[in-house]
FIKOLZA-1660 file (N, C-alpha, C; in steps of 0.1 Angstrom, whole numbers, plus 5000, padded with zeros to 4 digits):
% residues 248
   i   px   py   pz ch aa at
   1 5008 4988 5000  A  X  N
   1 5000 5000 5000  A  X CA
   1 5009 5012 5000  A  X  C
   2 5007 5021 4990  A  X  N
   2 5009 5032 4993  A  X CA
   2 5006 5043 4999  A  X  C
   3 5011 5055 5004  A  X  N
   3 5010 5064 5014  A  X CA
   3 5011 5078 5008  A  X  C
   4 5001 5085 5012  A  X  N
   4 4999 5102 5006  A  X CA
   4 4993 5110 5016  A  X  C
   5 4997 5121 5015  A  X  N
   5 4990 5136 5021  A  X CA
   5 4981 5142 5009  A  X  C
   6 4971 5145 5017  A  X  N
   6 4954 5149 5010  A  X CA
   6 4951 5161 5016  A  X  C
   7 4953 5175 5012  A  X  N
   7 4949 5187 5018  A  X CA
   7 4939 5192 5015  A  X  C
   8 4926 5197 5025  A  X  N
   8 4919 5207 5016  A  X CA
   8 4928 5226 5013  A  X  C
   9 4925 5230 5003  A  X  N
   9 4935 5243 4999  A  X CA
   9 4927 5253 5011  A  X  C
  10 4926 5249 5026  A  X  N
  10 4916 5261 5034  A  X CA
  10 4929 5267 5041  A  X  C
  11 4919 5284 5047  A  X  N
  11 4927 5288 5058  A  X CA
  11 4942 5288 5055  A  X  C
  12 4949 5285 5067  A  X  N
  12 4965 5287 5060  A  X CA
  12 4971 5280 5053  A  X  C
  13 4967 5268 5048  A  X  N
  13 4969 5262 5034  A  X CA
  13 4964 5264 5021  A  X  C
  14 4956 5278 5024  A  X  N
  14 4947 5286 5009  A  X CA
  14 4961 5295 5004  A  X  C
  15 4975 5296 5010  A  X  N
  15 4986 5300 5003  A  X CA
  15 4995 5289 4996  A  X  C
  16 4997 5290 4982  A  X  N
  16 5003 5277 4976  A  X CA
  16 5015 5279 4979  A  X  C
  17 5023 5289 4984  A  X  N
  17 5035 5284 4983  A  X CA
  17 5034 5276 4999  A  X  C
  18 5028 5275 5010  A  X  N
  18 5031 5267 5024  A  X CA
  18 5028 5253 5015  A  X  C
  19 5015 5251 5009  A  X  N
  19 5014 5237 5002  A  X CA
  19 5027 5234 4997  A  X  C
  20 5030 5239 4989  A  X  N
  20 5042 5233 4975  A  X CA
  20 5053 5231 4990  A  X  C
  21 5058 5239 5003  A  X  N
  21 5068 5233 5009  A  X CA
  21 5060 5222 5018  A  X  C
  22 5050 5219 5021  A  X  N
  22 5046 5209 5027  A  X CA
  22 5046 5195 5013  A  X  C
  23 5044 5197 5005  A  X  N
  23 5048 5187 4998  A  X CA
  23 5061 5185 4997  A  X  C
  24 5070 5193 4993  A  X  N
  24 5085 5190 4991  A  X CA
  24 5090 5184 5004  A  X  C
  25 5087 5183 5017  A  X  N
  25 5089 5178 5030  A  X CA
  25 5086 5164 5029  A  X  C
  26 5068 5160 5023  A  X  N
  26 5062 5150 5020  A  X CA
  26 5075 5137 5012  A  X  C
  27 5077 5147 5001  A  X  N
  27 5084 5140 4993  A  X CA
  27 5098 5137 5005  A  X  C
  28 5105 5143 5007  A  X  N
  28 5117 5142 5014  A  X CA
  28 5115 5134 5028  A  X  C
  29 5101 5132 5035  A  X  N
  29 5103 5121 5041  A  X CA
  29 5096 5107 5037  A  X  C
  30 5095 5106 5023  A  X  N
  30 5095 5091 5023  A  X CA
  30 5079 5090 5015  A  X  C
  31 5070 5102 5016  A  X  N
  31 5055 5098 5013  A  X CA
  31 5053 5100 4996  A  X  C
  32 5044 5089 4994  A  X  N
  32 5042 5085 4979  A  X CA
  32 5036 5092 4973  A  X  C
  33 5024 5100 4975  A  X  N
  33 5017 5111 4971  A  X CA
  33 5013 5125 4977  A  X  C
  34 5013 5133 4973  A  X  N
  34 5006 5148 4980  A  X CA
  34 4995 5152 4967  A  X  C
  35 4982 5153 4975  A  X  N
  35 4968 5150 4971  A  X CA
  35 4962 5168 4974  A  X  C
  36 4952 5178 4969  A  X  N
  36 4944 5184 4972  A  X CA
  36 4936 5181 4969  A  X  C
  37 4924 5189 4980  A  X  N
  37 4910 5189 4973  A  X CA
  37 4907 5200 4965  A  X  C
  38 4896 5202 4952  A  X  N
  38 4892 5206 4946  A  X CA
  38 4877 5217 4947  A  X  C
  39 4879 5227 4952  A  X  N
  39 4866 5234 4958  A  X CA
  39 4869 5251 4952  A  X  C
  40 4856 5252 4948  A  X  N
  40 4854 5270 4944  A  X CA
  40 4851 5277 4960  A  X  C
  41 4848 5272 4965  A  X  N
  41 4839 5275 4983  A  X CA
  41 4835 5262 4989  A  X  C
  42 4832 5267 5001  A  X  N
  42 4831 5254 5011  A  X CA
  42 4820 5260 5023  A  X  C
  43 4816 5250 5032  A  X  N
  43 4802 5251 5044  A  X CA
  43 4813 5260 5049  A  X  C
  44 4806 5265 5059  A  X  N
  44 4815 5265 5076  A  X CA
  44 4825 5261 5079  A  X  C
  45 4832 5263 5088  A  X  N
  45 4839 5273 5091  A  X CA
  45 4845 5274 5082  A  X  C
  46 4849 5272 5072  A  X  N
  46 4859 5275 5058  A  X CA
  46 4852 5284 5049  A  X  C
  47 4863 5295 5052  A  X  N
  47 4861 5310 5042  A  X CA
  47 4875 5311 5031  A  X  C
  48 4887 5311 5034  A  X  N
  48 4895 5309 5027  A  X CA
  48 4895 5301 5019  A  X  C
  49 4901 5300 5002  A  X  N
  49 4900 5288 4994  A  X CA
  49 4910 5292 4982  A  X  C
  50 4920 5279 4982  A  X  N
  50 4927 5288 4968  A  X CA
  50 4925 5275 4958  A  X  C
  51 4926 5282 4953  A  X  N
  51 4922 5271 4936  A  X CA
  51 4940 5258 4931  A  X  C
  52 4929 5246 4931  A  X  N
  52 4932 5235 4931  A  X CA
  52 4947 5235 4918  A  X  C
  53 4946 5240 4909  A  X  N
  53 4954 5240 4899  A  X CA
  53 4965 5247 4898  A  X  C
  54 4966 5260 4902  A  X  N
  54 4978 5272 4904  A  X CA
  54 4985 5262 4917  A  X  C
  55 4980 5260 4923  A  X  N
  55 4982 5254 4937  A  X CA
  55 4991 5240 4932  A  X  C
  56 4986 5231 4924  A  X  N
  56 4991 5220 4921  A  X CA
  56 5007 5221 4913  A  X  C
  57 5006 5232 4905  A  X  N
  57 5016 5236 4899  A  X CA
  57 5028 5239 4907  A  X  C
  58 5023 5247 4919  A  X  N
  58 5037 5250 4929  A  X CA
  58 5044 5238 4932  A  X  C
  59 5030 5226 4933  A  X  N
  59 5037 5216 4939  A  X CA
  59 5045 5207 4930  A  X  C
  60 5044 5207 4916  A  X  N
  60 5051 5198 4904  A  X CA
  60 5060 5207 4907  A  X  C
  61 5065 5219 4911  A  X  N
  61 5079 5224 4903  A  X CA
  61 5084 5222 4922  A  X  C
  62 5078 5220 4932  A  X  N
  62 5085 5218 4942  A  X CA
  62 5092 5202 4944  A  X  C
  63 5084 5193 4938  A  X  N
  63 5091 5181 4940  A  X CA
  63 5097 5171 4927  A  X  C
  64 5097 5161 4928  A  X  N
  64 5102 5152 4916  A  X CA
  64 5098 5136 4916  A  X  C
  65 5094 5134 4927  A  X  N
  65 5091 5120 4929  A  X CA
  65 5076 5116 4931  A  X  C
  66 5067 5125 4941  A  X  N
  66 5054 5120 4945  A  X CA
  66 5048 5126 4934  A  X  C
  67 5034 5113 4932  A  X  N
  67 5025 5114 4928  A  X CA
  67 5014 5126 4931  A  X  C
  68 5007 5135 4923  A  X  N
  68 5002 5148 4925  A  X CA
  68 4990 5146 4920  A  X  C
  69 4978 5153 4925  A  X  N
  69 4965 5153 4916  A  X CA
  69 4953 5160 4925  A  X  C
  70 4944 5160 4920  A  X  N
  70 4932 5168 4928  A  X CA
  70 4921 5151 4930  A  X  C
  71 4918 5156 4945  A  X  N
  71 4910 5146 4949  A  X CA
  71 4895 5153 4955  A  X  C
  72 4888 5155 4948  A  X  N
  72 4884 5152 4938  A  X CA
  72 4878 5167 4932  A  X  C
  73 4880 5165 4916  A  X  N
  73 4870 5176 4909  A  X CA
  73 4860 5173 4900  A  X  C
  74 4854 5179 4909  A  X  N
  74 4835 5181 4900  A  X CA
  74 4834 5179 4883  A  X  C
  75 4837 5171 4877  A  X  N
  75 4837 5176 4858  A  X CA
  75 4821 5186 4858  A  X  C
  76 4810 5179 4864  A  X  N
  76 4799 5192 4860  A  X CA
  76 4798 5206 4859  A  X  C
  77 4812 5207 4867  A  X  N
  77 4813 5222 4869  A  X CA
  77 4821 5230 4862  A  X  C
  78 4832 5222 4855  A  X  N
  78 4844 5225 4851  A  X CA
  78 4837 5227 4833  A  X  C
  79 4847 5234 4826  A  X  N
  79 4849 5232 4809  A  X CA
  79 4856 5223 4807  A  X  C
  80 4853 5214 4802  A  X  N
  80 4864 5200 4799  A  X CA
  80 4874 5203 4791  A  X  C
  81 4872 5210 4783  A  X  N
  81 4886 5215 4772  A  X CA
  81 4897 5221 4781  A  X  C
  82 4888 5229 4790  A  X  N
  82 4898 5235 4797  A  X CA
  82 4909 5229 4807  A  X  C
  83 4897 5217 4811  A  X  N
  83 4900 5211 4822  A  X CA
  83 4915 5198 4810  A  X  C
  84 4909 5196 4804  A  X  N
  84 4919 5188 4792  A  X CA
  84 4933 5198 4793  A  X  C
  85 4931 5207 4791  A  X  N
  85 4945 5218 4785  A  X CA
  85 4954 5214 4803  A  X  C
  86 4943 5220 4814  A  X  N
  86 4952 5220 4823  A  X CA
  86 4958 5209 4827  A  X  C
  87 4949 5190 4827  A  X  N
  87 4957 5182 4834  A  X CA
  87 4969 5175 4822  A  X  C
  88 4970 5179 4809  A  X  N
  88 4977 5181 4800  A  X CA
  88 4995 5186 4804  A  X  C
  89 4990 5201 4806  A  X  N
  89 4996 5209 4811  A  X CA
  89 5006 5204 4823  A  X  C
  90 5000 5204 4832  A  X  N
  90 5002 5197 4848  A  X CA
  90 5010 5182 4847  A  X  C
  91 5005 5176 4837  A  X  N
  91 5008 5162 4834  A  X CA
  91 5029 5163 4829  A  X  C
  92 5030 5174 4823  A  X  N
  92 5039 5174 4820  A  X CA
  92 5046 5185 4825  A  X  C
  93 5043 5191 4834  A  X  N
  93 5051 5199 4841  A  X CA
  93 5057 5189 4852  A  X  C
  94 5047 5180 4859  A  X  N
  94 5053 5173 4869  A  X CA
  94 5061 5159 4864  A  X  C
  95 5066 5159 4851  A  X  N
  95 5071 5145 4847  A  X CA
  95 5058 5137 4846  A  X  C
  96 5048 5134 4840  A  X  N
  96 5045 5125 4841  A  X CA
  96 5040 5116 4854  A  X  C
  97 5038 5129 4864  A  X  N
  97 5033 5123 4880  A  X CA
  97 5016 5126 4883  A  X  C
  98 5011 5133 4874  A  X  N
  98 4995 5133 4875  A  X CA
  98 4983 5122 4876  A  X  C
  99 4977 5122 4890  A  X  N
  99 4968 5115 4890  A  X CA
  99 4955 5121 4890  A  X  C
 100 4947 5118 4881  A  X  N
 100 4931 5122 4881  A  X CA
 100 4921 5121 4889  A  X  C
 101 4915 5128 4899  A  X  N
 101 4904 5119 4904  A  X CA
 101 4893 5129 4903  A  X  C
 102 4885 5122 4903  A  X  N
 102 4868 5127 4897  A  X CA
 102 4856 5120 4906  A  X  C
 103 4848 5131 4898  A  X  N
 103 4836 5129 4915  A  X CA
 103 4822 5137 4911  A  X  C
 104 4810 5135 4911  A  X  N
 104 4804 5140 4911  A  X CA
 104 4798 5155 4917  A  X  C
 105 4810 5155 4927  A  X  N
 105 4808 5171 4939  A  X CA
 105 4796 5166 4949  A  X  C
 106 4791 5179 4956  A  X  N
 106 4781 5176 4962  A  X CA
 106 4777 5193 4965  A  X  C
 107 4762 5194 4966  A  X  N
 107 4758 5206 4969  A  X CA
 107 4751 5210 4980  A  X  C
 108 4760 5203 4990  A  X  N
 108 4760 5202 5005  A  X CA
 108 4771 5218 5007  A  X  C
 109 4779 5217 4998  A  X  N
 109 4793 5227 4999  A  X CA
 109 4791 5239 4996  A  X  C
 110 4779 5246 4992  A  X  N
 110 4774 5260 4987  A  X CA
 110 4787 5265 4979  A  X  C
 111 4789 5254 4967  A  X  N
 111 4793 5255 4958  A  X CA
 111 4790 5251 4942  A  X  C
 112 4776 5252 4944  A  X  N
 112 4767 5248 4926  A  X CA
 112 4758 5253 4925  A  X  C
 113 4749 5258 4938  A  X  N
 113 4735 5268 4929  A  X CA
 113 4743 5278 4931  A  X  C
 114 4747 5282 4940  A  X  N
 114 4750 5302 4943  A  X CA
 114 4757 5304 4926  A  X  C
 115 4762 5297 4924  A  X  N
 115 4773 5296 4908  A  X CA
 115 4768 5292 4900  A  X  C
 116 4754 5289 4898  A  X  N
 116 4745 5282 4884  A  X CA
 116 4747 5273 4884  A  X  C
 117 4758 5263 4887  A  X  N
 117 4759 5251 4883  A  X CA
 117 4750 5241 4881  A  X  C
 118 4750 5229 4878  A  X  N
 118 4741 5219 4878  A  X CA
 118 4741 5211 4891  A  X  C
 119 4726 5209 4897  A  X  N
 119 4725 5206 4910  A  X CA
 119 4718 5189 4911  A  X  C
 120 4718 5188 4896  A  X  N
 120 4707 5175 4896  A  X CA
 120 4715 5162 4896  A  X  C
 121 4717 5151 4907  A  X  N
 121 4728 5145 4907  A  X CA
 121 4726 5136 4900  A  X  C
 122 4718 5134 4891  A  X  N
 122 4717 5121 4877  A  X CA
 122 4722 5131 4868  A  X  C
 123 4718 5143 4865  A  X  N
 123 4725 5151 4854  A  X CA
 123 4742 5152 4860  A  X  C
 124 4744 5156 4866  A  X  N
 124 4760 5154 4867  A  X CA
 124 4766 5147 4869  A  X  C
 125 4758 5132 4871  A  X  N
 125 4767 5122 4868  A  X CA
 125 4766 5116 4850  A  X  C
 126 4753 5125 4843  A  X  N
 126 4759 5128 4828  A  X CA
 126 4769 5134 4828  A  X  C
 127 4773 5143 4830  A  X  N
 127 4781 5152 4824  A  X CA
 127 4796 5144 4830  A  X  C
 128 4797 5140 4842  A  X  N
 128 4809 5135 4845  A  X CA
 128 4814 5121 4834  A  X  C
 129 4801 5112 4831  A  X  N
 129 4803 5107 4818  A  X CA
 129 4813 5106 4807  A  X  C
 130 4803 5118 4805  A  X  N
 130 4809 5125 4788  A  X CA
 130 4817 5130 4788  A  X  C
 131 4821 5140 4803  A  X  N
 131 4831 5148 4808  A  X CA
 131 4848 5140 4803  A  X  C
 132 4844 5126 4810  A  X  N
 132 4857 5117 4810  A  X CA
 132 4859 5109 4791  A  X  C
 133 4844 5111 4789  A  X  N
 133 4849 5103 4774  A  X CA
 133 4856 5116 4767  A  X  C
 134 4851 5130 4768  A  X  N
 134 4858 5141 4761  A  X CA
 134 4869 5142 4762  A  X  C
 135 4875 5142 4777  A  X  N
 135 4890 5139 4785  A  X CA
 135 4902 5129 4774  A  X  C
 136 4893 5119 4776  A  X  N
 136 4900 5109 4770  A  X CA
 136 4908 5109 4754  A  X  C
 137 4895 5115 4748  A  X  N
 137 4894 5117 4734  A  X CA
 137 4908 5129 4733  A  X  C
 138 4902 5138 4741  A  X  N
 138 4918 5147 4738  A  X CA
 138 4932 5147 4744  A  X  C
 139 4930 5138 4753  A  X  N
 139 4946 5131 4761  A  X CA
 139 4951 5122 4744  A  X  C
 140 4943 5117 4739  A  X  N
 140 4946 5109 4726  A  X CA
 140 4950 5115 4717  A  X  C
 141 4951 5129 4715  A  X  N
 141 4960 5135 4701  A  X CA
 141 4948 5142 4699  A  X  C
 142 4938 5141 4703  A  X  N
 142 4926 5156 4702  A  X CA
 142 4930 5169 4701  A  X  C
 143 4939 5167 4714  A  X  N
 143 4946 5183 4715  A  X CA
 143 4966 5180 4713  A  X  C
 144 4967 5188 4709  A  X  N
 144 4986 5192 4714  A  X CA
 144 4986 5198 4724  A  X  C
 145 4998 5192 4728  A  X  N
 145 5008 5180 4733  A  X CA
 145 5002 5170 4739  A  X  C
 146 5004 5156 4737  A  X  N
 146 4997 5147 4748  A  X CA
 146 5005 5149 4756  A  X  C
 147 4998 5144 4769  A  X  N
 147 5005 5141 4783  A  X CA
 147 5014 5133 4778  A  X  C
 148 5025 5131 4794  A  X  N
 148 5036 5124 4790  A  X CA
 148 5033 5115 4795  A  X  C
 149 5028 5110 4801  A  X  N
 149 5017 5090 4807  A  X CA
 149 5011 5089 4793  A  X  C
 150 5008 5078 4789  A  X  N
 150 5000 5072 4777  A  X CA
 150 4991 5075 4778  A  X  C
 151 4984 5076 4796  A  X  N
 151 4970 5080 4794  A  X CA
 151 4972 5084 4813  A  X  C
 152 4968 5101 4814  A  X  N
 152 4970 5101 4828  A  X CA
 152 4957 5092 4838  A  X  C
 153 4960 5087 4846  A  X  N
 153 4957 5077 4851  A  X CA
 153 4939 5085 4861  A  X  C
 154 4930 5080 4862  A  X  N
 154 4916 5084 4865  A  X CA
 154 4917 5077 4879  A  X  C
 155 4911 5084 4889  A  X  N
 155 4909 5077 4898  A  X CA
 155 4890 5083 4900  A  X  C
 156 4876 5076 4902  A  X  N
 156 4868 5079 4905  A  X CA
 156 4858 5079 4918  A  X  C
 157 4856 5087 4921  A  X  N
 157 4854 5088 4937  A  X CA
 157 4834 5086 4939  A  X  C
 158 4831 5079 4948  A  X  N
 158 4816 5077 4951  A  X CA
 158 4818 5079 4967  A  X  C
 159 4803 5080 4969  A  X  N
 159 4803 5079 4987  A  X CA
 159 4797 5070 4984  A  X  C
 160 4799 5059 4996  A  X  N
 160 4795 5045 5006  A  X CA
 160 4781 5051 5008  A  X  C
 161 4772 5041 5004  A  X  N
 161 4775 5024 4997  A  X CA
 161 4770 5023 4982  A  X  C
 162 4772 5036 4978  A  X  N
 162 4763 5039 4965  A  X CA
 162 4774 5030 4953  A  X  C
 163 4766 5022 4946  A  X  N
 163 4778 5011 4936  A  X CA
 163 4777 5018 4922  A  X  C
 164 4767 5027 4922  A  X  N
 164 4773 5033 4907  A  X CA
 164 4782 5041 4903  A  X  C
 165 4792 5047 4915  A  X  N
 165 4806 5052 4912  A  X CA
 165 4819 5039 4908  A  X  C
 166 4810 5028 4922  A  X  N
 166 4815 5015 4916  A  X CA
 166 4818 5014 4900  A  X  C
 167 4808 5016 4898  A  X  N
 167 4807 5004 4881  A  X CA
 167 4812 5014 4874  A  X  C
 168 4811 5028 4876  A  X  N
 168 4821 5036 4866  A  X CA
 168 4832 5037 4868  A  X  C
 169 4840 5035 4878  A  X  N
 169 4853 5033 4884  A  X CA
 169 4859 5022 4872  A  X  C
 170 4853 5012 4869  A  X  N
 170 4859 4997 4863  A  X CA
 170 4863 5001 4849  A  X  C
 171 4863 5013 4850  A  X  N
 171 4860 5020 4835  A  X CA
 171 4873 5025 4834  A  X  C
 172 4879 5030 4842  A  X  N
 172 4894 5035 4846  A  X CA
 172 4902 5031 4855  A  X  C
 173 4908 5037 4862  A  X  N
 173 4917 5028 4868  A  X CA
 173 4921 5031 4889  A  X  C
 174 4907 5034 4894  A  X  N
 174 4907 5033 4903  A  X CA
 174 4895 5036 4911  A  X  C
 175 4894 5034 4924  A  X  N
 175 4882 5036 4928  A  X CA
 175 4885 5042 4948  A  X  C
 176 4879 5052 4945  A  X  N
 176 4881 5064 4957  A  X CA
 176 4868 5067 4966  A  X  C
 177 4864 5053 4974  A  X  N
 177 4851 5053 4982  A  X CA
 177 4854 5066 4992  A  X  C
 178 4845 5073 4994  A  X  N
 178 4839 5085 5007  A  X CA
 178 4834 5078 5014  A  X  C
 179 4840 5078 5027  A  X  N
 179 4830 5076 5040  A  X CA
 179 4825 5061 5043  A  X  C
 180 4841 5053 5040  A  X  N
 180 4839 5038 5046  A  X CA
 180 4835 5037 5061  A  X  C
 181 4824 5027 5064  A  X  N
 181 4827 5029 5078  A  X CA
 181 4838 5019 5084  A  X  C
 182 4840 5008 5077  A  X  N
 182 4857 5002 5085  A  X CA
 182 4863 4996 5070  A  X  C
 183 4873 4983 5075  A  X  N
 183 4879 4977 5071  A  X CA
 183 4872 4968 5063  A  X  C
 184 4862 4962 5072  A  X  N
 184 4852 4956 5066  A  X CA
 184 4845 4954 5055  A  X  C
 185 4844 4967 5055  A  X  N
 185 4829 4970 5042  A  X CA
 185 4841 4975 5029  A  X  C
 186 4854 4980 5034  A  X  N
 186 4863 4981 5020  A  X CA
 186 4867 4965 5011  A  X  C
 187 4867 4958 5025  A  X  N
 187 4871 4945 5019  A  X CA
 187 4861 4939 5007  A  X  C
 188 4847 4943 5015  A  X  N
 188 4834 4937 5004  A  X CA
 188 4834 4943 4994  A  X  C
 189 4838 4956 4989  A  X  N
 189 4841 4963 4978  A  X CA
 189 4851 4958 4972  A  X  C
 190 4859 4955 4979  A  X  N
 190 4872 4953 4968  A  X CA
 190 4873 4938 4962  A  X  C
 191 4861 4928 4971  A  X  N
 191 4857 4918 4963  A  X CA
 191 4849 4919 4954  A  X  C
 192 4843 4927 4954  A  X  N
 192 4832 4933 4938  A  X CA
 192 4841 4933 4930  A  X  C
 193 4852 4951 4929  A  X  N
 193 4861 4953 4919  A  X CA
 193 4872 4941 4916  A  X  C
 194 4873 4930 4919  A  X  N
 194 4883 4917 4916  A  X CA
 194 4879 4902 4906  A  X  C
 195 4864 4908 4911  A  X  N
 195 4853 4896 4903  A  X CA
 195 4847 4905 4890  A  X  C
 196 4853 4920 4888  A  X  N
 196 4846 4927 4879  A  X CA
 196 4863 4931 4868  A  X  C
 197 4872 4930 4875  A  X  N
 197 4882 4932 4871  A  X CA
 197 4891 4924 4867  A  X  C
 198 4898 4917 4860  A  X  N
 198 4912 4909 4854  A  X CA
 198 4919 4913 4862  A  X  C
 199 4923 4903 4870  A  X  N
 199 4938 4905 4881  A  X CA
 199 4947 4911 4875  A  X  C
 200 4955 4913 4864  A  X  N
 200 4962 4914 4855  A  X CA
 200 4961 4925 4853  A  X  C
 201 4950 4937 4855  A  X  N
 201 4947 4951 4851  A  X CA
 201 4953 4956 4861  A  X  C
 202 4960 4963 4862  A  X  N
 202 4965 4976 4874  A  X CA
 202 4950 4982 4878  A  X  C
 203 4946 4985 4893  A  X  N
 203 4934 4989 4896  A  X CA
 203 4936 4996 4909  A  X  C
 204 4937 5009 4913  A  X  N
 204 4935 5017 4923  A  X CA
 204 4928 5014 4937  A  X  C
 205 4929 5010 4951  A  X  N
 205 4919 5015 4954  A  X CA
 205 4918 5022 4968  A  X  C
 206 4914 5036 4970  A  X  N
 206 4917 5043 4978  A  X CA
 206 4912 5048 4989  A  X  C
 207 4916 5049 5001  A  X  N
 207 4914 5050 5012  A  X CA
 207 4918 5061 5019  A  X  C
 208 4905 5070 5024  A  X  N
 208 4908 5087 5033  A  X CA
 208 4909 5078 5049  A  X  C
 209 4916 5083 5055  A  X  N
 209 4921 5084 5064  A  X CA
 209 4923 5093 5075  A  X  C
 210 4923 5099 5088  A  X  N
 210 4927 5106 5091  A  X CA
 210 4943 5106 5101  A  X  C
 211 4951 5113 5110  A  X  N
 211 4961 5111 5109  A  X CA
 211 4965 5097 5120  A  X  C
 212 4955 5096 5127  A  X  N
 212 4956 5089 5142  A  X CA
 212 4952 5073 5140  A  X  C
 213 4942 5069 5127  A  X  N
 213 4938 5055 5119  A  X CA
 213 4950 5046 5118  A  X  C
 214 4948 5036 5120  A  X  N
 214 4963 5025 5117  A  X CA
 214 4958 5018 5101  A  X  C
 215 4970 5026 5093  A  X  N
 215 4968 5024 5078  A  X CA
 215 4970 5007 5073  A  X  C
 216 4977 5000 5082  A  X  N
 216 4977 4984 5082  A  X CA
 216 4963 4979 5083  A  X  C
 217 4951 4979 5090  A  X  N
 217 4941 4973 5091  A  X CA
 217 4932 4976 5077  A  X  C
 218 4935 4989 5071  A  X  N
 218 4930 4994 5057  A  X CA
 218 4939 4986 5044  A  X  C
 219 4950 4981 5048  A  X  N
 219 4959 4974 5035  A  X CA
 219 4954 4961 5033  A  X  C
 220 4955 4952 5051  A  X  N
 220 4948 4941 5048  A  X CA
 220 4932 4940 5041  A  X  C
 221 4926 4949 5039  A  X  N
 221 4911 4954 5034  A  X CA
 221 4915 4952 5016  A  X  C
 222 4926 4955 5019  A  X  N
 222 4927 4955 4999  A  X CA
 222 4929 4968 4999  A  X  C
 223 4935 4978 5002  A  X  N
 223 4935 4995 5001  A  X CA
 223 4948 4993 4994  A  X  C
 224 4950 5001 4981  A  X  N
 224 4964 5004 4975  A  X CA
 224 4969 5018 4977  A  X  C
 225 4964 5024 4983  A  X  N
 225 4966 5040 4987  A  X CA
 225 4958 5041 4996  A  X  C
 226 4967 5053 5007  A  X  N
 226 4960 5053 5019  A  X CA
 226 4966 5066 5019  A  X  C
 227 4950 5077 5020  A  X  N
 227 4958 5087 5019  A  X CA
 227 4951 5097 5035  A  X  C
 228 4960 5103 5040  A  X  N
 228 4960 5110 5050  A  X CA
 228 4953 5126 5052  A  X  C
 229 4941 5125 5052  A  X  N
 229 4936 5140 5054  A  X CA
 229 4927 5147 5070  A  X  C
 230 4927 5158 5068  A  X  N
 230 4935 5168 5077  A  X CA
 230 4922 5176 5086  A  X  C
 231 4907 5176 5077  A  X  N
 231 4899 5179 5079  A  X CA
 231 4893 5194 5072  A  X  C
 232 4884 5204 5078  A  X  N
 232 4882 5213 5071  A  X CA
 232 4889 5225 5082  A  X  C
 233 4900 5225 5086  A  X  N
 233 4909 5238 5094  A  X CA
 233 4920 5233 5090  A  X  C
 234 4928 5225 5084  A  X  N
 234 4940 5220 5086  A  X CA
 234 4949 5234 5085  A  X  C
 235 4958 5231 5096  A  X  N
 235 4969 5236 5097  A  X CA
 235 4986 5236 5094  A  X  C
 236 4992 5248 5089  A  X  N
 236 5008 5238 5082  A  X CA
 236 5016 5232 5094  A  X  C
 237 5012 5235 5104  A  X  N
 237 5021 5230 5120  A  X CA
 237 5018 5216 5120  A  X  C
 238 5000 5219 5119  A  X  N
 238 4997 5202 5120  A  X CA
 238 4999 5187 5107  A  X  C
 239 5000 5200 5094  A  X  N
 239 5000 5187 5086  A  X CA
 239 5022 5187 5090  A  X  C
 240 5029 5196 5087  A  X  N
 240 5042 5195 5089  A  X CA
 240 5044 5180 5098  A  X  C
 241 5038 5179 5110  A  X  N
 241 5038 5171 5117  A  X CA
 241 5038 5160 5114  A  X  C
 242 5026 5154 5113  A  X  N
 242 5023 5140 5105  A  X CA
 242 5036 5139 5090  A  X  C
 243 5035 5147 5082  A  X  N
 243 5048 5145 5080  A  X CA
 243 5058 5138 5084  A  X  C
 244 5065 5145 5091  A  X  N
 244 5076 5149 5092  A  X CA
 244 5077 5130 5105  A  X  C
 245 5066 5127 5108  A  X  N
 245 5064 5114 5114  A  X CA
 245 5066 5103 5105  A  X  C
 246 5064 5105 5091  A  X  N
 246 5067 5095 5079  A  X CA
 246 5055 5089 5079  A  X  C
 247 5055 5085 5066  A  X  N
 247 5042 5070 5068  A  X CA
 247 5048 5058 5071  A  X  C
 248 5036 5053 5080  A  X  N
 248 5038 5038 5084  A  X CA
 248 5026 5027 5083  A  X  C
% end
């Protein structure tokens, strides 16, 4: 199993450059990935927010090894061309370290009506769809430059116990459950994705954590990533810390 830091961009991590040196630390003690979350605004108590992408950028030019990506962004909300150009972009600024992950959002966040967005969660799980076949199509020579990965790699996020993030997950190449309640219930998922999957396919599958969880009881579950997040205040003292403790 592998090991990552998952920040939301709040409060005093809404400055990219503390992120990009909390990643460079990440990378220098030993962790596999540094992850953000993807948000225009957020509930309470979170007023600060800095955008998922400028922010990612600090962090490809601060490290060289870990894995980078946004966990997770809305495609309903987003321009997909746009969104194409940027993880294009991103893909090859950081070597070839970008990971995808995607999600239907939620409008729990008073972040989709105040903004027009689309609030209807069968309609945005169209558009996430199409969102990812468009994606695809222009990672493929649609647009100049392809990424430098063959194909940057998708990770798809659902909340527990809903299986239709499941069955579109099998579609790419990972799968990023919200709000397991243990070890348990990842294990029963991950015997779905095994009997739906060719052992033989490389397949994601991801586990939020917070810092005090023992990431062993989640590996034996079948977890290939176990990623460490922080809540909605995190602090650079507090994530520095967990850091700077290593993964174990």
């Amino acid at each position: 199993m592998k090991h990552a830091i998952d920040v939301g961009l709040f409060g005093e991590l809404s400055d990219p450059r503390v992120v990009a040196e909390l990643a460079a630390a990440a990378e220098e003690r030993g962790w596999d990935g540094f992850f953000t979350w993807d948000h225009i605004a957020y509930r309470a108590p979170v007023r600060a927010v800095a955008d998922p992408w400028v922010t990612l950028a600090a962090v490809a030019c601060a490290t060289s090894r870990v894995r980078i990506g946004p966990l997770v962004t809305p495609l309903s909300r987003r321009r997909v061309h746009k969104v194409a150009r940027e993880t294009v972009t991103l893909d090859r600024l950081s070597s070839g370290r970008l990971t995808f992950g995607v999600g239907l959002g939620s409008s729990r966040n008073g972040e989709l009506e105040p903004f027009g967005e689309v609030t209807d969660a069968r309609e945005r799980a169209r558009l996430l769809d199409q969102g990812l076949a468009d994606l695809s199509r222009y990672w493929a020579g649609g647009f100049e430059p392809r990424p430098v990965q063959p194909r940057i790699p998708v990770w798809v996020a659902g909340e527990w116990p809903h299986r239709r993030p499941v069955r579109r997950s099998l579609q790419w190449d990972g799968l990023f459950p919200i709000g397991m309640p243990g070890p348990d219930e990842l294990a029963e998922l991950v015997s779905e994705v095994r009997q739906a999957r060719p052992a033989a396919e490389p397949f994601d599958v991801i586990v939020e954590i917070p810092p005090d969880d023992d990431p062993q009881r989640w590996a034996r579950a079948g977890a290939t990533w176990r990623v460490t997040f922080f809540g909605l205040e995190p602090t650079k003292d507090g994530v520095r810390g967990v850091i700077d403790a290593g993964p174990s």
